[in-house]
C-alpha positions as CSV (number, residue, x, y, z in Angstrom):
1,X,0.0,0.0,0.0
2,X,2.7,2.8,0.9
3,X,4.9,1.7,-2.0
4,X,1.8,2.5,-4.4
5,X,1.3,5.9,-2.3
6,X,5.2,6.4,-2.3
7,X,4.5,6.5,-6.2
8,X,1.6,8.4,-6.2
9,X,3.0,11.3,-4.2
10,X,6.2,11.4,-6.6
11,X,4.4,11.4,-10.1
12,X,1.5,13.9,-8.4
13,X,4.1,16.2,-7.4
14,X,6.2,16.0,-10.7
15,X,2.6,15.7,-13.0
16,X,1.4,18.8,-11.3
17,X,4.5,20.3,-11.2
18,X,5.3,19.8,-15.0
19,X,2.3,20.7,-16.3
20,X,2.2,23.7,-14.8
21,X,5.6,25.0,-14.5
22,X,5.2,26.9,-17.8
23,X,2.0,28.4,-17.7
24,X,2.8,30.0,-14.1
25,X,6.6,30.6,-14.1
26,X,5.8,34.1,-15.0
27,X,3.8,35.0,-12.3
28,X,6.0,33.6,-10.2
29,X,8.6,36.1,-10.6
30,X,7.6,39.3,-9.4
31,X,10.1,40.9,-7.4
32,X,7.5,42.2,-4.8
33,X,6.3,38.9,-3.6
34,X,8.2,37.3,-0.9
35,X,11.0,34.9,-1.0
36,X,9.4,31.7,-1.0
37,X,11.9,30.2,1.7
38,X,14.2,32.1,4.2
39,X,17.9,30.5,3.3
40,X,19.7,29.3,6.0
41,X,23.5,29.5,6.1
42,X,25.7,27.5,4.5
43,X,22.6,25.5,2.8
44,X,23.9,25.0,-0.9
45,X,21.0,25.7,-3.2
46,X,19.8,22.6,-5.4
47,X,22.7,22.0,-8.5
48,X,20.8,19.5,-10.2
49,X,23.0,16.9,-9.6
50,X,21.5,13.3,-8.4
51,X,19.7,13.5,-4.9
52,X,20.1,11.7,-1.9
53,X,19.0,7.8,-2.7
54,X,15.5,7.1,-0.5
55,X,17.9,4.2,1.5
56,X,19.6,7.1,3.1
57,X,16.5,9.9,3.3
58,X,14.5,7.2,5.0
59,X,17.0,8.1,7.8
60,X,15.8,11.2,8.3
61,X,12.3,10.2,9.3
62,X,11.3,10.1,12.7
63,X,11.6,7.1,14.8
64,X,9.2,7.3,17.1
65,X,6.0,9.5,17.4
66,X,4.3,9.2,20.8
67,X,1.6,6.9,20.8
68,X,2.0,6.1,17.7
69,X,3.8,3.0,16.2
70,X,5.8,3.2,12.9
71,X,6.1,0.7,10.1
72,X,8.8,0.3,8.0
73,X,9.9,2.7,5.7
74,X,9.7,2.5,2.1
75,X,11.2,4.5,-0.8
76,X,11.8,5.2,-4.2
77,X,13.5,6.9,-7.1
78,X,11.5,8.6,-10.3
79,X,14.0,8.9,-13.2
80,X,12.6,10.9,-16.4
81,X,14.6,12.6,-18.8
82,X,15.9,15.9,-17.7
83,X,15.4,15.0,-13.8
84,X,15.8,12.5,-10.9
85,X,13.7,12.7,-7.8
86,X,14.0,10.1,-4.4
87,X,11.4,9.8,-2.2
88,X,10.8,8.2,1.5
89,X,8.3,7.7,3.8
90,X,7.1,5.9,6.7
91,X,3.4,5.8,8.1
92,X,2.5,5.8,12.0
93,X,-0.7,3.9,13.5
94,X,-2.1,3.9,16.7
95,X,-4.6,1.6,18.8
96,X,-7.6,3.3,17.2
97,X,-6.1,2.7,13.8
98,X,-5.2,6.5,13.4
99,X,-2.3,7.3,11.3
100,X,0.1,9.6,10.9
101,X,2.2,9.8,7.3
102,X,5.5,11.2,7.0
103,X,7.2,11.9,3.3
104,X,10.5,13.4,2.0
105,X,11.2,13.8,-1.3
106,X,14.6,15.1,-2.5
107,X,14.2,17.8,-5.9
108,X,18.2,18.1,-6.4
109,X,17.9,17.2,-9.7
110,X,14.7,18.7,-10.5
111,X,14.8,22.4,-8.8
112,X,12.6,24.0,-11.1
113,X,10.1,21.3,-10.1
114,X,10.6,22.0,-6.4
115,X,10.3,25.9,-7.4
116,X,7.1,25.5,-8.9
117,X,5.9,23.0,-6.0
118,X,6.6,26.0,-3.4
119,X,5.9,29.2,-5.3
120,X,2.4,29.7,-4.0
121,X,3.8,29.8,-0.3
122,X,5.1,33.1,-0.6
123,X,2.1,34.7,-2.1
124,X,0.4,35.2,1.2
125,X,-2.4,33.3,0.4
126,X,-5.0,32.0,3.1
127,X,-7.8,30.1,2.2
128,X,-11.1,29.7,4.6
129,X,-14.4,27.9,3.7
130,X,-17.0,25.3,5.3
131,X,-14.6,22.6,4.2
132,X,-11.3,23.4,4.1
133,X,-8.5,26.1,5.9
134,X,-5.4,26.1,3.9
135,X,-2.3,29.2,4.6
136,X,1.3,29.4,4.6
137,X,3.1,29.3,8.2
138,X,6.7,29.7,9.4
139,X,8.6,27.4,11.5
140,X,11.4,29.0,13.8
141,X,11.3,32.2,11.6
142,X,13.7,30.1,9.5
143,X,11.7,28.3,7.2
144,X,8.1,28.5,5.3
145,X,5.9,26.6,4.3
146,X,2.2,25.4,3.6
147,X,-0.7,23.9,5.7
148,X,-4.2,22.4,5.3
149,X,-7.0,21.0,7.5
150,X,-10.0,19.3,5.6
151,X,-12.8,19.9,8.2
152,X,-15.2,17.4,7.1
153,X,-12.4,14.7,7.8
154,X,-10.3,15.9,10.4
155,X,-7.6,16.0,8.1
156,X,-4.2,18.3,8.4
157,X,-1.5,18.2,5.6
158,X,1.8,20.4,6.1
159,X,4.3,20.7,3.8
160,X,7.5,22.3,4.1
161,X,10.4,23.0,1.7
162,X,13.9,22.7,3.2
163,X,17.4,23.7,1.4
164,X,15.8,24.6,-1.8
165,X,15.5,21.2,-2.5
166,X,13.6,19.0,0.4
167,X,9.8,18.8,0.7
168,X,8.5,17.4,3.6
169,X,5.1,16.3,4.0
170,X,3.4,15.4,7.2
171,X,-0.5,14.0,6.9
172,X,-2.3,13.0,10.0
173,X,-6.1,11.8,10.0
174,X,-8.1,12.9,13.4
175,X,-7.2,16.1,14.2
176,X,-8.1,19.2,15.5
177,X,-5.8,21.4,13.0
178,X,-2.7,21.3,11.8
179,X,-0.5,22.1,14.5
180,X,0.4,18.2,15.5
181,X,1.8,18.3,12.5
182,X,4.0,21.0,12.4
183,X,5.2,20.2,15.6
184,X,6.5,16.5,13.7
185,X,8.7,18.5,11.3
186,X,9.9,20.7,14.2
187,X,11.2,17.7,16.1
188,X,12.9,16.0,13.0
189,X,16.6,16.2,12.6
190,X,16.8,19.3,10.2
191,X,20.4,19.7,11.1
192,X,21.4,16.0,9.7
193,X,19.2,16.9,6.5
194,X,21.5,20.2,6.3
195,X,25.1,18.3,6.5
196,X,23.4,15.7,4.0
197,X,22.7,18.4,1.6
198,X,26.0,20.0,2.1
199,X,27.9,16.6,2.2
């Protein structure tokens, strides 16, 4: 089941991505709309060179999330001409068969795919309706990124990018908001991600 989700989430995010990457790069561009990510020092900005295999990004996920139990990771590569992008994840359950879904995929090779994956995030937008809250957030005035609670299903999705090249995704099912969420990419190792990138 996670391998065929592991596959989804990389040819979503590169289908998407693709298809729109030249119809909104220009929009994209204007010089008054915020950076879309803060950069951190001595972060080397994605060189399209291969990215980290999913064996060693599956590191990076958490092992433990309190009262939660994780199953083995699972990862995978997506090769296409032009580009190479590696995913992991690993998917938490507890005793009431909630679950908690943890991704990173690695854009090294593809940054005009990450680019176009985060541009929106700077825009300011916030989104509000009967169904859905969707807005950007910061974590640790450092880093940006993009949440999203479904109401009807208790849903939260964050996303964050990291390095100009990491997107990490963190979906939990019953929840109040988002902020469970947020708090999982807080506690992750973002340090280790930052030598990887640099190594």
């Amino acid at each position: 089941m996670k391998k065929v989700y592991n596959l989804i989430v990389l040819f979503s995010f590169v289908g998407f991505s693709s298809c729109q990457l030249n119809e909104e790069k220009e929009d994209f561009e204007d010089p008054s709309v915020p950076v879309v990510e803060n950069k951190i020092n001595a972060l080397k900005p994605a060189e399209g060179g291969e990215p980290i295999h999913y064996k060693n990004l599956e590191k990076f996920l958490p092992t433990t999330i309190d009262g939660y139990d994780r199953e083995a990771p699972e990862g995978a590569m997506l090769n296409m001409t032009g580009f190479s992008v590696s995913s992991a994840t690993a998917e938490y359950t507890n005793s009431n068969k909630d679950y908690i879904r943890v991704s990173i995929l690695d854009y090294n090779a593809a940054p005009s795919v990450y680019e176009n994956s985060t541009a929106m995030w700077g825009k300011g937008i916030t989104i509000d309706s009967y169904d859905e809250y969707a807005k950007s957030f910061n974590l640790s005035n450092e880093l940006n990124g993009w949440e999203s609670f479904e109401k009807n299903y208790n849903k939260a999705t964050v996303m964050m990018g990291f390095g100009n090249r990491l997107l990490i995704t963190v979906e939990a099912n019953n929840q109040q908001n988002a902020e469970m969420s947020k708090d999982i990419i807080s506690a992750m190792n973002l340090k280790s991600m930052m030598m990887a990138i640099n190594g």
